[in-house]
NURO-632910 format. One record per residue: x, y, z of N, C-alpha, C in turn. Coordinates in steps of 0.1 Angstrom, whole numbers. Layout:
residues N
+-------+-------+-------+-------+-------+-------+-------+-------+-------+
|   n_u |   n_v |   n_w |  ca_u |  ca_v |  ca_w |   c_u |   c_v |   c_w |
+-------+-------+-------+-------+-------+-------+-------+-------+-------+
|     X |     Y |     Z |     X |     Y |     Z |     X |     Y |     Z |
...
+-------+-------+-------+-------+-------+-------+-------+-------+-------+
***
This chain:
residues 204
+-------+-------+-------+-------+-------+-------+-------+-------+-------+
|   n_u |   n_v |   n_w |  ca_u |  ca_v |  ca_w |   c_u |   c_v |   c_w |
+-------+-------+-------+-------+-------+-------+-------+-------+-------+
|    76 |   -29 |  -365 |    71 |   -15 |  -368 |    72 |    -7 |  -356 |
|    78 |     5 |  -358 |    80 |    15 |  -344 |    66 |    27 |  -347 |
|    66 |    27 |  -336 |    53 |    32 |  -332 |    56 |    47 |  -323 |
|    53 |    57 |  -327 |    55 |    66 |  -324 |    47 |    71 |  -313 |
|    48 |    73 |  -299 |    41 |    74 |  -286 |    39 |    91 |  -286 |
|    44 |    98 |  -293 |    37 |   110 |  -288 |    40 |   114 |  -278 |
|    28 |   122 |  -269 |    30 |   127 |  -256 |    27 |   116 |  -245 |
|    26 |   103 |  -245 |    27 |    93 |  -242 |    39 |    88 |  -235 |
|    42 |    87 |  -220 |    56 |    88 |  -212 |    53 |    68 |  -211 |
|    73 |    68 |  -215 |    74 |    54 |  -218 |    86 |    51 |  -208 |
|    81 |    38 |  -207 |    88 |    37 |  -196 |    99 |    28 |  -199 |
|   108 |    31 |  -192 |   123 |    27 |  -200 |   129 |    16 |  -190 |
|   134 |     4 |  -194 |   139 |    -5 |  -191 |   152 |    -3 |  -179 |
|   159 |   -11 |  -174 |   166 |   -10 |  -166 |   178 |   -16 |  -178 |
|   193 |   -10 |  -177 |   201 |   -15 |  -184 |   208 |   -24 |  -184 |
|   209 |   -31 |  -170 |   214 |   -43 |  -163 |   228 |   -36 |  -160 |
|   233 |   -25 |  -162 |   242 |   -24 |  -156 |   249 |   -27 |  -139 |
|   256 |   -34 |  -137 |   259 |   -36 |  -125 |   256 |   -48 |  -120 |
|   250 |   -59 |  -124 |   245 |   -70 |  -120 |   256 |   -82 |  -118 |
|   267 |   -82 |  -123 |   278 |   -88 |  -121 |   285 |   -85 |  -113 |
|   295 |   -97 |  -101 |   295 |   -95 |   -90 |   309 |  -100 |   -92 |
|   322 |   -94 |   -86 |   331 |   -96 |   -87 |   339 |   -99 |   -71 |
|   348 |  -103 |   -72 |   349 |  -106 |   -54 |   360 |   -96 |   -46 |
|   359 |   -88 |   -36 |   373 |   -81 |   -28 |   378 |   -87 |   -27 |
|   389 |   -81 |   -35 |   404 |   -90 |   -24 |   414 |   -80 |   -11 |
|   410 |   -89 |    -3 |   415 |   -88 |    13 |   431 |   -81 |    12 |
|   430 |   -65 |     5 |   444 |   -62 |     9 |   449 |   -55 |    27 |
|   439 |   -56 |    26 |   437 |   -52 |    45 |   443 |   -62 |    53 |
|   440 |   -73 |    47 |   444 |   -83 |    61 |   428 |   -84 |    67 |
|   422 |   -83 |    70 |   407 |   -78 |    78 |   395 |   -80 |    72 |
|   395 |   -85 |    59 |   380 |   -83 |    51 |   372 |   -98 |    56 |
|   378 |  -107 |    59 |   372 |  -121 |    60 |   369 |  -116 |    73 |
|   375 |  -114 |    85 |   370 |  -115 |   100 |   359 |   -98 |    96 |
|   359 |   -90 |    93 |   348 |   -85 |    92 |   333 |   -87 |    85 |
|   336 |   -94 |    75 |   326 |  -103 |    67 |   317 |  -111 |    75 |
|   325 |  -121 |    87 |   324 |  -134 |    96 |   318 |  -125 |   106 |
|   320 |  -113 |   110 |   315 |  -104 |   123 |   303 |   -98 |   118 |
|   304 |   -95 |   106 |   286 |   -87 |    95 |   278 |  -101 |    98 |
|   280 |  -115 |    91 |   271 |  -123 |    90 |   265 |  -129 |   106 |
|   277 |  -128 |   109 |   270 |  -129 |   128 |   263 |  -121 |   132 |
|   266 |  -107 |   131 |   254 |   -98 |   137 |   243 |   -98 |   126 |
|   240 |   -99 |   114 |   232 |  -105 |   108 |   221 |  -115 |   107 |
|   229 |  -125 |   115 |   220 |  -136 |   122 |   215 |  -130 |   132 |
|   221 |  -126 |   140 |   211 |  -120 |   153 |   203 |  -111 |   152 |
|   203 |  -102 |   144 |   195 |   -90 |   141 |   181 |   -98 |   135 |
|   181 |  -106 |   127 |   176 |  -116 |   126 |   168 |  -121 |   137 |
|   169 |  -130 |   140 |   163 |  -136 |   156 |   158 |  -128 |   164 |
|   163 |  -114 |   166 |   159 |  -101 |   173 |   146 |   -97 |   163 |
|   148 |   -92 |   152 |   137 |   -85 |   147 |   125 |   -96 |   146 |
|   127 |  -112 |   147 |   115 |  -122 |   145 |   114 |  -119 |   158 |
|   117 |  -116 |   172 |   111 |  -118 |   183 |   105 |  -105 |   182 |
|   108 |   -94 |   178 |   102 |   -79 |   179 |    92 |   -79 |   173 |
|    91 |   -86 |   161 |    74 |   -86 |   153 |    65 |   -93 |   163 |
|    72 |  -103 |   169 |    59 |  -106 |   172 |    49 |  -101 |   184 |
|    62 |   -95 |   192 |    55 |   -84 |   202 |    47 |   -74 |   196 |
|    57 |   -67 |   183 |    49 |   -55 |   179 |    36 |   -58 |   172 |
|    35 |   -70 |   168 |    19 |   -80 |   165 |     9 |   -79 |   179 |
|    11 |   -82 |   189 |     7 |   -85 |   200 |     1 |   -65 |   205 |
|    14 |   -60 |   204 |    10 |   -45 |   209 |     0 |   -39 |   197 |
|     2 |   -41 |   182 |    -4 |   -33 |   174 |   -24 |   -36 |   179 |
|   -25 |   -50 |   182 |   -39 |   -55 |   180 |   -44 |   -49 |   192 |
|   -38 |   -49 |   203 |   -41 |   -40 |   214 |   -46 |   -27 |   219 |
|   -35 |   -19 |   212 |   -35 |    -7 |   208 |   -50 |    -2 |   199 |
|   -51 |   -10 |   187 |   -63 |   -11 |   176 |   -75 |   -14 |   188 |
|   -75 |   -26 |   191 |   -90 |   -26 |   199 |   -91 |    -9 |   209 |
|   -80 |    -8 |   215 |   -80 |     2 |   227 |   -85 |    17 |   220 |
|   -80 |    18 |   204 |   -83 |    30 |   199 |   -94 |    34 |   190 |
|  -100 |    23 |   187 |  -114 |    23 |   186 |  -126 |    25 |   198 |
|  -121 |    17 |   208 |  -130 |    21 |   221 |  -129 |    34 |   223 |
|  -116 |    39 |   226 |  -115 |    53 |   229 |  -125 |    67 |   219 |
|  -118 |    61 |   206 |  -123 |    72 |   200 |  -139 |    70 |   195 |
|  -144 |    62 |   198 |  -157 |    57 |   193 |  -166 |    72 |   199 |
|  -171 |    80 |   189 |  -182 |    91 |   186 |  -172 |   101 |   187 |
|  -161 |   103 |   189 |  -154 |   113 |   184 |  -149 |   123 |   172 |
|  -153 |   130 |   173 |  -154 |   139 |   156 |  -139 |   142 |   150 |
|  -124 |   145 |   161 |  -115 |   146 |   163 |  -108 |   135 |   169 |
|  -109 |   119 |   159 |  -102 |   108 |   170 |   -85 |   105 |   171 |
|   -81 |   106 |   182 |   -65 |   102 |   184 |   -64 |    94 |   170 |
|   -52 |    93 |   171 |   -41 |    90 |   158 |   -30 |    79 |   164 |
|   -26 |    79 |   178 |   -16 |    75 |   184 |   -19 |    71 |   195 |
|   -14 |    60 |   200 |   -17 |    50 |   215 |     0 |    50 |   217 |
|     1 |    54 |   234 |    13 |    52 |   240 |    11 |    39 |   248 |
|    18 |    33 |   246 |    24 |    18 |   254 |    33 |    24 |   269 |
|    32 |    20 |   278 |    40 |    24 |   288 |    45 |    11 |   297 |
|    60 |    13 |   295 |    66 |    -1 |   306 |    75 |     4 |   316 |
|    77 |    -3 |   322 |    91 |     0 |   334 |   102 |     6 |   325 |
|   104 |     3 |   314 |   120 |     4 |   306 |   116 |    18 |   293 |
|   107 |    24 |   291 |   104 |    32 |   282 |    92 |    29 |   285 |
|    84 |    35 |   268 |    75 |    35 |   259 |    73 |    37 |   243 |
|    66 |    29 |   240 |    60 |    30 |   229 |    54 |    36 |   221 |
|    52 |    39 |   211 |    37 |    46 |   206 |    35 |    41 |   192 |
|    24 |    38 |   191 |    17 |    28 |   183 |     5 |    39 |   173 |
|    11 |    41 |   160 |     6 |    50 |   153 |    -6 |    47 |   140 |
|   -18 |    52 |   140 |   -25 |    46 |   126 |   -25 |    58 |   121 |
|   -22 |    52 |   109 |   -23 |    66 |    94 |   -35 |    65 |    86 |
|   -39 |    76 |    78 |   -48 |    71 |    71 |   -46 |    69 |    59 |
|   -36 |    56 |    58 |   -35 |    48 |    44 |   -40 |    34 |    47 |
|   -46 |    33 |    33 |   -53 |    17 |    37 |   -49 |    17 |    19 |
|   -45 |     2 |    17 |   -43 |    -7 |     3 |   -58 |    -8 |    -7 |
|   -57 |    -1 |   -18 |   -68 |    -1 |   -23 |   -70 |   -21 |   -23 |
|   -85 |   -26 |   -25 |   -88 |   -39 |   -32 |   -91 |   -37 |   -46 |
|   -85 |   -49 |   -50 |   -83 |   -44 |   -64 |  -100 |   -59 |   -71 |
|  -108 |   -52 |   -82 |  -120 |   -55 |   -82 |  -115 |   -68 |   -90 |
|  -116 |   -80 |   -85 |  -115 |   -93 |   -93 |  -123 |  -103 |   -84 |
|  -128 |  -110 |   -96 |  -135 |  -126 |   -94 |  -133 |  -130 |   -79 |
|  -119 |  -132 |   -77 |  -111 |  -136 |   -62 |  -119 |  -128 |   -53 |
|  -118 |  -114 |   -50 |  -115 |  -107 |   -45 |  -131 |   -97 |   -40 |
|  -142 |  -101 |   -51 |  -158 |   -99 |   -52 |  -162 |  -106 |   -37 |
|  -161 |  -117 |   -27 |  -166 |  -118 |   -17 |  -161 |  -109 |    -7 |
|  -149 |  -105 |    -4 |  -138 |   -99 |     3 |  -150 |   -85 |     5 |
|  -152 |   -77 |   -10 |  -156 |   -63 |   -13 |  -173 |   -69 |   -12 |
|  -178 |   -76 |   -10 |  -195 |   -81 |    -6 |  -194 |   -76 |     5 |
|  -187 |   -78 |    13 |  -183 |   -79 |    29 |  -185 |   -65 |    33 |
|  -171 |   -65 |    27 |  -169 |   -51 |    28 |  -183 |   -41 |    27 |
|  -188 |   -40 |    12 |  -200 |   -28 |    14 |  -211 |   -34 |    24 |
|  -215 |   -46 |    25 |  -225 |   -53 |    38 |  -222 |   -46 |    49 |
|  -204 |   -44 |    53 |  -203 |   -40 |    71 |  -203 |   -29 |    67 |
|  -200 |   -18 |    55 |  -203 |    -4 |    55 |  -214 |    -1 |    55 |
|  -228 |    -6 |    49 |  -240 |    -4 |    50 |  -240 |     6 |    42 |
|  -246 |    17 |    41 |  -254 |    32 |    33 |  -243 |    39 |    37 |
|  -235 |    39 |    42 |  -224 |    49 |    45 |  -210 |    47 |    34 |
|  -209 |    37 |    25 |  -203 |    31 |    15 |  -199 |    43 |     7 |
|  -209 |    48 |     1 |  -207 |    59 |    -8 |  -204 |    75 |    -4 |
|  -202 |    75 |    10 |  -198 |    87 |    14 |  -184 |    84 |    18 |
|  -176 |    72 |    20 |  -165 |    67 |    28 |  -156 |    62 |    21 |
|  -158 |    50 |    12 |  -154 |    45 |    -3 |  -157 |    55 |   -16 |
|  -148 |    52 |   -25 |  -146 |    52 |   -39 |  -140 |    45 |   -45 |
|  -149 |    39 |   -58 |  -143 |    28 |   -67 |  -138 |    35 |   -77 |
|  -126 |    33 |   -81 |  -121 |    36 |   -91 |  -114 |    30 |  -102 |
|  -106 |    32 |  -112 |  -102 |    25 |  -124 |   -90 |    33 |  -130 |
|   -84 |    20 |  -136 |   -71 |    25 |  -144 |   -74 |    23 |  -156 |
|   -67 |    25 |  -166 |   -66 |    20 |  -177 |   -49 |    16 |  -184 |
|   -49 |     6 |  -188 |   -37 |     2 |  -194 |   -38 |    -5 |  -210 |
|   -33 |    -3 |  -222 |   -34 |    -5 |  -233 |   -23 |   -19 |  -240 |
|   -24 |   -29 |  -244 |   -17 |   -37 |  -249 |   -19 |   -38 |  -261 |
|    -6 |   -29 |  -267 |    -7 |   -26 |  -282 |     0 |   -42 |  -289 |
|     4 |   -52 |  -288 |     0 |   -63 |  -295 |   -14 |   -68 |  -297 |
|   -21 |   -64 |  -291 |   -38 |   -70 |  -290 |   -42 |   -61 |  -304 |
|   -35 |   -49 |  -309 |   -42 |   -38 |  -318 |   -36 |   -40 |  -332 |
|   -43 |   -44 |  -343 |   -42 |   -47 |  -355 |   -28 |   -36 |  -362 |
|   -17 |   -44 |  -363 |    -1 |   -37 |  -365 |    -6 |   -23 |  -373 |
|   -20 |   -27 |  -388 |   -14 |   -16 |  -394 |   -25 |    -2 |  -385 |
|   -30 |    -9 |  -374 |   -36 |     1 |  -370 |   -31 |    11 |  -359 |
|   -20 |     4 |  -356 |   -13 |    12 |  -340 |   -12 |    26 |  -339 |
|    -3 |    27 |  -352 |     0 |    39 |  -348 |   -12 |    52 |  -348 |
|   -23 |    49 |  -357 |   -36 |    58 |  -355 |   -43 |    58 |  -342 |
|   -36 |    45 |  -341 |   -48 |    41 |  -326 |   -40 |    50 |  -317 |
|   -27 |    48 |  -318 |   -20 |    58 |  -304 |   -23 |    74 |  -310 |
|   -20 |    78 |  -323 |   -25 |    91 |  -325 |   -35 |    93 |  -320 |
|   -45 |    88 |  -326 |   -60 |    90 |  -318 |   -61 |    93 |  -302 |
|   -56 |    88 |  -297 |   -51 |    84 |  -284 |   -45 |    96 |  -272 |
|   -36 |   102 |  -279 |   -27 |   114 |  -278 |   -37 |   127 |  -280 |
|   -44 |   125 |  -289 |   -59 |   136 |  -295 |   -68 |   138 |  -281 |
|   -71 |   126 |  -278 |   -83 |   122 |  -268 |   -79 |   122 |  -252 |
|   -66 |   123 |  -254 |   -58 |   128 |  -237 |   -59 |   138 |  -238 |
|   -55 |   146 |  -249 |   -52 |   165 |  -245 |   -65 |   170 |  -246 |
|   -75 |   163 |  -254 |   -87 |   170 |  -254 |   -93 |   168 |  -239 |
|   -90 |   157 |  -231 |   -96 |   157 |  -218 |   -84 |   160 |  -211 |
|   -72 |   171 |  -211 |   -67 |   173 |  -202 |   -59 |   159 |  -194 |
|   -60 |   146 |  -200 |   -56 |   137 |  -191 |   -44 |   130 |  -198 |
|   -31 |   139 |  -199 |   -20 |   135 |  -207 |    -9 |   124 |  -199 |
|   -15 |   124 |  -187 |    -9 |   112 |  -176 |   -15 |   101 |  -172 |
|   -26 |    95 |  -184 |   -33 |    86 |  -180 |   -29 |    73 |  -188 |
|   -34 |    61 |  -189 |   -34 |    50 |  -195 |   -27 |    39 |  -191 |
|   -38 |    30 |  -181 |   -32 |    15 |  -173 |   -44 |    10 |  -171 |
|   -45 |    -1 |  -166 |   -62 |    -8 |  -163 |   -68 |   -16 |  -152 |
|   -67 |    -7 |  -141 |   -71 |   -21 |  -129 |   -79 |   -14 |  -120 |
|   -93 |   -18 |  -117 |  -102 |   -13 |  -109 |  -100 |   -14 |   -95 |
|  -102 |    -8 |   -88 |  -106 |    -6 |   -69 |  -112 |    -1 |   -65 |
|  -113 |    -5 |   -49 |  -121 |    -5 |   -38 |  -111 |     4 |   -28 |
|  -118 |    14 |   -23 |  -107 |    19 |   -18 |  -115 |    27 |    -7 |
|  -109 |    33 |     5 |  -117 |    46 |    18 |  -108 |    53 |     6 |
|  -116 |    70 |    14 |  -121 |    83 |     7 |  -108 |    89 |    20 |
|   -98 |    91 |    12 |   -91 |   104 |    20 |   -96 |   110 |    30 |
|   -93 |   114 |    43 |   -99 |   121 |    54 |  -113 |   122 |    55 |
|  -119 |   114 |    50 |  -129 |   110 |    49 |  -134 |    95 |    65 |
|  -133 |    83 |    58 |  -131 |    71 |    64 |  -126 |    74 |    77 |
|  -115 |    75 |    78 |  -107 |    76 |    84 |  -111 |    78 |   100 |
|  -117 |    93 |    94 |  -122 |   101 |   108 |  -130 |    95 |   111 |
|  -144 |    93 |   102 |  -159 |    92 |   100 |  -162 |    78 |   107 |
|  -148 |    69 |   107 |  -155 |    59 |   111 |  -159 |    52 |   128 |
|  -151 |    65 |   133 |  -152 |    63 |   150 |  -169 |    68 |   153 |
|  -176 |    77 |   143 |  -190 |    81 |   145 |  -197 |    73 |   139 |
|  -193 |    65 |   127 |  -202 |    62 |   118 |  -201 |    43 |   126 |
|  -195 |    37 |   133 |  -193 |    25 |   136 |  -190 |    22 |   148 |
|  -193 |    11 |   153 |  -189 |     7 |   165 |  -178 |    -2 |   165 |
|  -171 |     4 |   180 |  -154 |    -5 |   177 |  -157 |   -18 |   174 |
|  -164 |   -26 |   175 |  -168 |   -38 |   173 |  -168 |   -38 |   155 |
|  -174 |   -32 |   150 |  -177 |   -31 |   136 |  -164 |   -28 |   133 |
|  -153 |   -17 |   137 |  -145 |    -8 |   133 |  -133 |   -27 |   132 |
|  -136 |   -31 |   143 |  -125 |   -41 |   144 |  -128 |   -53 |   133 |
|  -140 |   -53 |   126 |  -144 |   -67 |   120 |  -144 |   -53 |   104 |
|  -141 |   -42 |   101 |  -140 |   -34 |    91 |  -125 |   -40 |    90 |
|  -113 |   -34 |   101 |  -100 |   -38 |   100 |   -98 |   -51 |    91 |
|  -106 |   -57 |    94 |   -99 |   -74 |    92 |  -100 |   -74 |    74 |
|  -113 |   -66 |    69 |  -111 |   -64 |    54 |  -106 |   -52 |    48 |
|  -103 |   -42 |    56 |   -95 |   -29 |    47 |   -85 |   -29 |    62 |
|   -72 |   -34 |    61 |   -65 |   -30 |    76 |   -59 |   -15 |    72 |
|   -63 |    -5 |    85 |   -53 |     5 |    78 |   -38 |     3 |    85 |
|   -34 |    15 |    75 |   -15 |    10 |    78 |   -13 |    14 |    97 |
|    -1 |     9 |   102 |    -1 |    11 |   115 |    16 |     6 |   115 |
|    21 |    20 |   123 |    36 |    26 |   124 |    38 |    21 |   136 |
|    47 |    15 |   139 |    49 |    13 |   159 |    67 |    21 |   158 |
|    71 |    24 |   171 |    89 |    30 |   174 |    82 |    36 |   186 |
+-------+-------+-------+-------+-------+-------+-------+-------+-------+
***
């Protein structure tokens, strides 16, 4: 039974085009020794980028403890820590994006934590929010299509013609958190907050 979606945006499959893999043939003369020269500098770039994480592991946690101390009671706190060596510098950047937690069984001690080290500031700093997502096999065949009419009725009546998926979060409040929490915490706190909401952090 086809089921007519309405104003309902459907999301369309990928067509597999291109997934078959056919092989060059070497009319250059050249395609094997440059293949053999790609996969070798591909190994090294390799080995190079595992040594560079781990510095930039080492610089990012640094930087984080250093920019909490710094900005701790600041209303306006830095965004950016410069690294300085003999050979350049660095600069080690936090954004304010952090990965919503998504509210599950698993995931309920993590978010205990979490509002315990926010204390009463929780609700000025967080927002929980919700998706919704619909699995029309769960919905009685001869009933679908009313159910999605219905459906399409009850979006435009609430203005919400871009809605319908289902997964709850835990999430900081846009330019909110972000700022708030060099006043509202101590780097000590700020650093044991990191460990359950890390925000994102840019290094070059």
């Amino acid at each position: 039974m086809t089921i007519n979606l309405g104003g309902i945006k459907e999301k369309r499959p990928s067509d597999g085009a291109g997934k078959t893999t056919i092989q060059l043939k070497d009319y250059s003369g050249h395609t094997a020794e440059e293949v053999d020269e790609w996969v070798s500098l591909k190994r090294q770039r390799k080995t190079i980028d595992g040594q560079m994480k781990v510095i930039e592991g080492k610089l990012k946690s640094e930087a984080l403890d250093y920019m909490y101390k710094s900005n701790h009671n600041k209303d306006r706190p830095d965004s950016t820590v410069e690294a300085v060596g003999k050979e350049g510098s660095v600069k080690i950047s936090f954004q304010d994006m952090y990965s919503p937690i998504q509210m599950t069984e698993k995931n309920q001690p993590r978010i205990d934590e979490l509002e315990q080290a926010v204390g009463h500031h929780f609700n000025e700093t967080f927002k929980k929010d919700f998706v919704l997502s619909i699995v029309g096999s769960q919905i009685p065949e001869a009933q679908r299509q009313a159910f999605v009419n219905d459906l399409n009725d009850l979006m435009t009546l609430y203005g919400a013609d871009n809605a319908v998926e289902a997964k709850q979060t835990v999430a900081p409040l846009k330019d909110i958190f972000h700022v708030k929490r060099h006043t509202l915490f101590t780097p000590e706190e700020n650093m044991k907050l990191n460990a359950l909401i890390p925000v994102r952090t840019m290094i070059r």
